[in-house]
N, C-alpha and C positions, 0 to 999 in steps of 0.2 A: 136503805138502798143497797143494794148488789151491786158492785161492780168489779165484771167480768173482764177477761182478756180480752172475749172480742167486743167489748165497748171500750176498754184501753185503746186497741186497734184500731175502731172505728174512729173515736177521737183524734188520733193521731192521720188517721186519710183526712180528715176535715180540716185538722187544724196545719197542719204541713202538705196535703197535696199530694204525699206518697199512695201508690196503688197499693190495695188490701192485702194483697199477699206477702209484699215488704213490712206493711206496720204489724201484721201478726207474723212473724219472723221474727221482726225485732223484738215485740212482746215480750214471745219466747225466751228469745238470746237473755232479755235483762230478767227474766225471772228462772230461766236456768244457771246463768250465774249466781242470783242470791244463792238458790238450791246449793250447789258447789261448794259455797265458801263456808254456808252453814256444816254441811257435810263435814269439811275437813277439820270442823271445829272451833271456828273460827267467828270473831264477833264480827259484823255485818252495821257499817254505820253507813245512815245516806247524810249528807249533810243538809241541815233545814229543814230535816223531816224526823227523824229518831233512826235510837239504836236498836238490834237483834241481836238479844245475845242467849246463849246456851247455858242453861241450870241444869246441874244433877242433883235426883230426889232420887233420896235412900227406898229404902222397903221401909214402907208402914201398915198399920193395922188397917182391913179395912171389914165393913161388915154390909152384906146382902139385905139390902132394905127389904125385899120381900118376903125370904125365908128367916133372917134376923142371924144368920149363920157366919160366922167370925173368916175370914180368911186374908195371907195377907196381898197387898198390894207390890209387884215388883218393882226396884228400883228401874229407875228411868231418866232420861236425856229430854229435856223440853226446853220449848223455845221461847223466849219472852221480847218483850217489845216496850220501850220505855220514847215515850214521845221529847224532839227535840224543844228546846226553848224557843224558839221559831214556831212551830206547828202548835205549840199550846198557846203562847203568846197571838195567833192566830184564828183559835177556836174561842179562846177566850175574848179577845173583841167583835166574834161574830154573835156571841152568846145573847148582849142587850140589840143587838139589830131584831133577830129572832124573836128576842120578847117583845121586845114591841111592835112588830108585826103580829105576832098575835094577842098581845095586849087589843089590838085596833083593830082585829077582825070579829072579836068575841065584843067589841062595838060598846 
């Protein structure tokens, strides 16, 4: 599943009653903040959900799978995302609900 800002949005008119152009406003605001904080360098933690934090990768080798031609790869700033104990401990007890639903659909 995809989910979009304006299903964020939408979610939030349903679940709170705010008019559409306020919950995608607010969307915005909280995902222009993350943007920001990332920007400045900065580790980005939600609570009960994970953290986002920035890694720097050197220059390595890399090679053209199609030509087979060697070149290298520039270093670089990426972002990673390591899930809170909250959020796994959550995915993790939704895990045998799942199986067993489909355990009992395949009958």
């Amino acid at each position: 599943m995809t989910l979009t800002k304006i299903k964020l949005a939408e979610s939030l008119v349903e679940m709170l009653g705010i008019n559409k152009s306020m919950a995608i406003a607010l969307v915005k605001t909280f995902f222009g903040e993350m943007r920001c904080i990332l920007e400045r360098g900065q580790q980005l933690r939600l609570g009960g959900f994970g953290n986002f934090n920035l890694r720097d990768k050197r220059e390595r080798p890399g090679r053209n799978p199609k030509t087979g031609k060697d070149f290298p790869i520039a270093p670089r700033r990426v972002v990673t995302f390591k899930a809170g104990q909250k959020l796994k401990a959550r995915i993790e007890s939704n895990i045998g609900t799942t199986m067993t639903a489909k355990a009992k659909s395949l009958g």
